[in-house]
C-alpha positions in Angstrom: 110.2 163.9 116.9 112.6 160.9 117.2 112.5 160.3 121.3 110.2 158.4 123.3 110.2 161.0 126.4 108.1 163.2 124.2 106.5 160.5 122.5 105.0 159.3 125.8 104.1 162.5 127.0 101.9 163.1 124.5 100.6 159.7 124.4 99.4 160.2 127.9 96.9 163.5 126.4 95.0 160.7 124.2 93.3 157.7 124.8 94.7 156.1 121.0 97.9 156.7 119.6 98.3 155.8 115.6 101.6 154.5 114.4 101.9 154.5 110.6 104.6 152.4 108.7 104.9 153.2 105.1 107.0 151.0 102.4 110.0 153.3 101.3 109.2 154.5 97.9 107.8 157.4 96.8 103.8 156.5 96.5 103.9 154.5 99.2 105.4 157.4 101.3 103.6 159.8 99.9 99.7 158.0 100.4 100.6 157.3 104.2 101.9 160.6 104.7 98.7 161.4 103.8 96.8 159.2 105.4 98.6 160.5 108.8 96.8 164.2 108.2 93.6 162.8 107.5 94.2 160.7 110.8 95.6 163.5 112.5 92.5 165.8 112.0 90.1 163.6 114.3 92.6 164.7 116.6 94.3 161.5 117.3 98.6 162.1 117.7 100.2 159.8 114.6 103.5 158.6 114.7 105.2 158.4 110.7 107.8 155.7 111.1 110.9 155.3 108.5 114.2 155.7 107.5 116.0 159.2 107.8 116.2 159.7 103.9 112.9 158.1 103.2 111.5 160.5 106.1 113.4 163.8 104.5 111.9 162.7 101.2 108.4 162.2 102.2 108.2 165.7 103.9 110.5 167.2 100.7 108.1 165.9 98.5 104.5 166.2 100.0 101.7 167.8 97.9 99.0 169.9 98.6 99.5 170.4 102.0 102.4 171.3 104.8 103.8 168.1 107.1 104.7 171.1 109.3 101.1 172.3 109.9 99.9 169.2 111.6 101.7 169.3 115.1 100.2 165.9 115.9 102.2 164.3 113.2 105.3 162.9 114.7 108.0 161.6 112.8 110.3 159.1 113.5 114.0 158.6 111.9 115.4 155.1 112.5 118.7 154.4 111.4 119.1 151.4 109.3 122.2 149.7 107.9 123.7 151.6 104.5 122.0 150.2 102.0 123.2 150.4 97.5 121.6 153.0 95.8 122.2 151.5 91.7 120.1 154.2 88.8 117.4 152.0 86.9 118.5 149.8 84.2 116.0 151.0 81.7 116.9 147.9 79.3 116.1 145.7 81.6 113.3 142.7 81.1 111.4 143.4 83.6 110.1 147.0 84.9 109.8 146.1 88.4 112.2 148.9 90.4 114.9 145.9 91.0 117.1 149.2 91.8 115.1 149.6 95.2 115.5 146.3 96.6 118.6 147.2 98.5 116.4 149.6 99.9 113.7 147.4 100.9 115.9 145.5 102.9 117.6 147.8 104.8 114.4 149.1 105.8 113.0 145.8 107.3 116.0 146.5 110.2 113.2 148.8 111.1 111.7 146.4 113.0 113.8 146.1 116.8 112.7 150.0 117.0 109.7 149.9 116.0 109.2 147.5 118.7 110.6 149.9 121.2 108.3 152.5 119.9 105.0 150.7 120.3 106.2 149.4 123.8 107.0 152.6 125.2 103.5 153.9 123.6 101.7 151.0 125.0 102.3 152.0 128.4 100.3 155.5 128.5 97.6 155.0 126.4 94.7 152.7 125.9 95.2 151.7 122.5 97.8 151.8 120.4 97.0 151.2 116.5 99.6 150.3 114.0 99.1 151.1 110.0 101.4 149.1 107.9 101.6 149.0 104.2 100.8 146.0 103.0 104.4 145.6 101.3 106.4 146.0 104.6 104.2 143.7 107.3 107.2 141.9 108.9 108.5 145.9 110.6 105.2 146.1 112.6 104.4 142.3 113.8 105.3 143.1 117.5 102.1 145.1 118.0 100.3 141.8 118.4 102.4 141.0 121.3 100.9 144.0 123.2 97.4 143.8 125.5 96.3 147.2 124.3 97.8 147.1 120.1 95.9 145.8 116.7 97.1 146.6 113.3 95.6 147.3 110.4 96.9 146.7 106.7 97.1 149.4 103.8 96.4 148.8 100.1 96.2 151.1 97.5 93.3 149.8 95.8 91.0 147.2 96.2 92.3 143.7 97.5 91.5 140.4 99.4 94.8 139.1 101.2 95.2 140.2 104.7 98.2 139.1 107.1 97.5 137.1 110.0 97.9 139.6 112.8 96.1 142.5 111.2 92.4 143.3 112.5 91.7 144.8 109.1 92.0 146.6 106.1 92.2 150.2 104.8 91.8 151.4 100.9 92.8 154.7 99.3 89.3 154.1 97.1 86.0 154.6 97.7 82.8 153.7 96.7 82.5 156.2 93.1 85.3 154.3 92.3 85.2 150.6 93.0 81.8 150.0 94.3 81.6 146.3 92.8 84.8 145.5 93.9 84.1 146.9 97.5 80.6 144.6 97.8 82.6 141.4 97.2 85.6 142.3 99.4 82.4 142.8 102.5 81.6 139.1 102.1 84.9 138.8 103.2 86.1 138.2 106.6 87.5 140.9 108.1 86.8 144.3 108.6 87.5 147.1 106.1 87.4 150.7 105.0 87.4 152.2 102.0 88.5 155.8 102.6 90.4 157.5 100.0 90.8 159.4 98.3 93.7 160.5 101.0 95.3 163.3 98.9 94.1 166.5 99.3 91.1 168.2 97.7 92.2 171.6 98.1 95.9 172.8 97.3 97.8 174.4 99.7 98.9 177.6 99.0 102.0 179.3 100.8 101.4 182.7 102.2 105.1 183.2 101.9 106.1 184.8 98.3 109.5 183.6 98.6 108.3 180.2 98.5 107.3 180.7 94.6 105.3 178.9 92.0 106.9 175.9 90.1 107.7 177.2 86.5 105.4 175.4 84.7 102.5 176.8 86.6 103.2 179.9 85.5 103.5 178.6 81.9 100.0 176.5 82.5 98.5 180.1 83.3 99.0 181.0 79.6 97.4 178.0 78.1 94.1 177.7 77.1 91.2 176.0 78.9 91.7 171.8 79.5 94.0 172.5 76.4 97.4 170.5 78.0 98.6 167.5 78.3 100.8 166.8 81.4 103.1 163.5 80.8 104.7 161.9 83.6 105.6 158.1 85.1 106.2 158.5 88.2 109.5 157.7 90.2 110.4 153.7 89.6 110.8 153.5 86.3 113.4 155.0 83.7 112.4 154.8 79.7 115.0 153.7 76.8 116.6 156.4 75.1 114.7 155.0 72.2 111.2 155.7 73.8 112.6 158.5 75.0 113.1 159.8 71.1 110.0 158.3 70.4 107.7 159.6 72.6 109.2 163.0 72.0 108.3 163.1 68.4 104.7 161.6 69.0 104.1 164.6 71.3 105.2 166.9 68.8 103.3 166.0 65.8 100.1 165.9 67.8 100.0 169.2 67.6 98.9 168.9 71.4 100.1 171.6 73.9 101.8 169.1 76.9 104.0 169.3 79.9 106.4 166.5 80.2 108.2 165.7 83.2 111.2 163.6 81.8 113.2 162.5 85.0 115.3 159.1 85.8 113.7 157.0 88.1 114.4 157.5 92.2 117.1 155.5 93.3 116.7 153.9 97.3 118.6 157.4 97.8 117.0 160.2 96.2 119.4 162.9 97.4 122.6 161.0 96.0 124.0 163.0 93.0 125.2 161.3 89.4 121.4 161.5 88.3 120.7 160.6 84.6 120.0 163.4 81.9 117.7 162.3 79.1 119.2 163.4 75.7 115.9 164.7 73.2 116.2 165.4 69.8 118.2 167.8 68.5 116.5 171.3 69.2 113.6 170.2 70.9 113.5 172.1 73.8 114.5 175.6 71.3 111.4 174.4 69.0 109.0 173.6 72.0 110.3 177.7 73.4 109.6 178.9 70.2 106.8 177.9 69.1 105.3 177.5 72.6 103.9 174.2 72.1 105.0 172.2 75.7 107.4 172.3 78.5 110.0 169.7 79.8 110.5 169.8 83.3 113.1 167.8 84.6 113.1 168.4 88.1 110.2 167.3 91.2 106.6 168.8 89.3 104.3 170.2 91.6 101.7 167.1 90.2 98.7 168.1 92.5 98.8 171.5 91.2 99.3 170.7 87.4 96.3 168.1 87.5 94.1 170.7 89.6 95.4 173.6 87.4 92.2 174.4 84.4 94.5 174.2 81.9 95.3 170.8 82.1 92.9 168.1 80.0 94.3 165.2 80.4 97.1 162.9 81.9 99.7 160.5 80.2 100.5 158.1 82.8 102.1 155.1 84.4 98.9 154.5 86.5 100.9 153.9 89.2 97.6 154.2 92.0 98.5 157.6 93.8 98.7 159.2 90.1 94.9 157.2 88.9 93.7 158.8 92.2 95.0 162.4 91.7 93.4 162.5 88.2 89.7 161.4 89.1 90.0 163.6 92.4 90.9 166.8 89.6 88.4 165.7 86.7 91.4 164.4 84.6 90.9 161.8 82.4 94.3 159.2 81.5 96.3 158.1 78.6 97.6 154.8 79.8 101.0 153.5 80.1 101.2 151.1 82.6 105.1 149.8 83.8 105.0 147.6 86.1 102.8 146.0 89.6 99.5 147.2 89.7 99.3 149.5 87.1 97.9 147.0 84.3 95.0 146.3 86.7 94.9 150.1 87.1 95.0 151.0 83.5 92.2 148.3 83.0 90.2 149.9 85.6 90.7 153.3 84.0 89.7 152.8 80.7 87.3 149.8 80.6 85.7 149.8 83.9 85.7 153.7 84.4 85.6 154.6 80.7 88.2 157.8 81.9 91.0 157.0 79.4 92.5 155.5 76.4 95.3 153.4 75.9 98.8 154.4 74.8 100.8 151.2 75.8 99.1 147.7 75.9 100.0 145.7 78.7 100.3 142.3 76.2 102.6 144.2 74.3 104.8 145.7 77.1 108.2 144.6 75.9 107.8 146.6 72.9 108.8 149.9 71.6 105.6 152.6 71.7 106.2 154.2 68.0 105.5 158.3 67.9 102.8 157.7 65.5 101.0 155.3 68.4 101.6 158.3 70.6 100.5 160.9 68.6 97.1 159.6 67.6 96.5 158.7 71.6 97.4 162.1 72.1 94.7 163.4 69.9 92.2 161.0 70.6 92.3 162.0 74.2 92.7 165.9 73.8 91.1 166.6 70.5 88.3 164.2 69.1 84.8 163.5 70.2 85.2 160.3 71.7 87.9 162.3 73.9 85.4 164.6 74.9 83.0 162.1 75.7 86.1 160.7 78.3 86.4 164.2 79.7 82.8 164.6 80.3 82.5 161.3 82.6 86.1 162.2 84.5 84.2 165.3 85.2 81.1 162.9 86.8 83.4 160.5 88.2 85.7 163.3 90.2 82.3 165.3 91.2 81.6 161.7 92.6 84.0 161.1 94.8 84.2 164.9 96.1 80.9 164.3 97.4 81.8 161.0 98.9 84.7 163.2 100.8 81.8 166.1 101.9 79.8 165.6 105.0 77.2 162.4 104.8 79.5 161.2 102.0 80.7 157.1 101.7 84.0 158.4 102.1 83.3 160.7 105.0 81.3 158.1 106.4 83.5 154.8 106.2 86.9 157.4 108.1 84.2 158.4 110.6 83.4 154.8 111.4 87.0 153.5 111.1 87.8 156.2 113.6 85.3 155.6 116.0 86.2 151.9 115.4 90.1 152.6 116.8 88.5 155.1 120.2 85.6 152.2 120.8 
């Protein structure tokens, strides 16, 4: 829905309309798209504000559930100015997605219609609420200039900065997870909620045959029980053809089955063509066939499914914060490999805090090559040892944790409940 004439009309069936304002890259997108369903069930219209080829990739990409099936998500295309879409330089010094910055600001011209938006809104309903990401605060400032508006800022995890004109703060975590870290953030001033975990707990699953299983679910049906490890590192970043090689020959002499989901990073347009194909040893892919040992998939993986599939028993990751949440939510304990941002804190929280994972990649030695023999034995530590199974055991604990916190009566269920009746009050 891109007008206002409909957005007003349904404004005037509800006494507080939700507008949510995601940063444009793909985990940022993807936790505040769903954020709006969780939203959206308490029967309050949400309005998803972006770009048009951030708001095609959100609902292209969206897991577990259909954007279609929630008719009081709205979604709202705003042009902004062209923008350069450059691949990843993955010899660069730094990891940070540098690539995406032309993207960024583009998507700060976001603002002037925003501001139309929450003024037309304003003007049939009692309240209007604006979600930002705590990334992108300058495209939803104008709320404060309205009677009846009040914003409140996103994190991912845990955090104390706030921006001046926000009335609180939201976190996709919850109490199973970050308990400690929650009980000093409430001596802060400010309110918060802690209400993730936002992806869902249950799969969607098309009626529709046509719309077909992913090809490595079908080949994760064969394997045995927690046997597989899925690799994957999410959409910013783009390995050396070096690690590349590397991490392709630790994988193999673990002797571990794995699914690896080798893919260039997004660029700020993810439907441009002139996308970069990895180059593996010679054979691989004809040895990994033959002998049945793993899977490279090198298009989008259905990640949701493969964590929630029982085949799958463990996770090499970038612990970027959507992926950390998807594991614990599916009882899938982490081989860490943080890139860039948050995921050293993340990987930290993962394997000494949580004690869910084992290290692959040291943050302190980042700018180094990880040698196969490094991968190898994390591979086996994680997937076939003792301590490994101790690790599996507690991600078990930890994910039946926060499923309860998500049940009726749970923290989780409790905190979106009170948030909720915080926004009607």
């Amino acid at each position: 829905m891109n007008n206002h004439n409909e957005a007003q009309k349904q404004a005037t069936q509800s006494e507080v309309i939700v507008v949510i304002i995601p940063f444009p890259t793909q985990g940022h997108l993807n936790q505040l798209l769903h954020l709006s369903r969780l939203v959206s069930s308490y029967y309050i219209p949400v309005h998803y504000v972006t770009t048009p080829i951030h708001c095609r990739q959100a609902k292209l990409r969206i897991q577990g559930w259909n954007s279609l099936s929630s008719p009081l998500i709205n979604f709202h295309e705003f042009s902004v100015p062209a923008f350069d879409s450059p691949p990843a330089n993955p010899h660069s010094a730094f990891q940070f997605p540098s690539h995406l910055v032309p993207s960024f600001f583009s998507a700060l011209h976001l603002r002037k219609q925003v501001a139309q938006l929450l003024s037309a809104l304003s003007e049939t309903t009692k309240r209007v609420v604006v979600i930002y990401d705590y990334l992108i605060p300058y495209v939803g400032q104008d709320v404060a200039s309205l009677p009846n508006g009040e914003a409140y800022c996103f994190h991912p995890l845990s955090r104390e900065d706030l921006v001046q004109y926000s009335s609180g703060a939201l976190f996709n975590t919850c109490r199973a997870i970050e308990a400690p870290f929650l009980d000093v953030l409430a001596e802060e001033k400010g309110r918060q909620w802690a209400i993730g975990p936002f992806n869902p707990l249950k799969i969607f699953k098309p009626k529709d045959p046509s719309h077909g299983r992913h090809k490595c679910l079908e080949w994760l049906d064969k394997q045995v029980h927690e046997s597989v490890m899925y690799v994957s590192f999410g959409t910013t970043t783009s390995l050396t053809d070096d690690q590349v090689e590397s991490l392709a020959i630790g994988l193999e002499k673990s002797g571990q089955k794995f699914i690896w989901v080798l893919r260039d990073a997004d660029k700020g347009d993810i439907f441009l063509d002139d996308v970069r194909a990895y180059k593996l040893p010679n054979h691989y892919e004809e040895r990994l066939e033959l002998n049945g040992q793993g899977m490279i998939v090198r298009d989008w993986a259905p990640q949701l499914e493969i964590l929630a599939h029982a085949s799958t028993g463990g996770f090499m990751s970038h612990c970027g914060w959507n992926s950390c949440m998807e594991s614990i939510t599916m009882e899938v304990p982490i081989a860490t490999w943080p890139m860039h941002s948050d995921q050293p804190h993340n990987a930290l929280l993962v394997t000494e805090v949580l004690k869910i994972g084992v290290v692959v990649k040291d943050w302190e030695s980042r700018d180094k090559l990880v040698e196969s023999l490094t991968i190898e034995n994390a591979v086996r530590e994680l997937m076939a040892s003792e301590k490994g199974e101790v690790i599996r055991k507690r991600a078990v604990v930890l994910g039946s944790a926060v499923k309860r916190s998500v049940a009726d009566g749970g923290d989780t269920h409790v905190e979106i409940d009170n948030f909720i009746a915080h926004i009607r009050r």
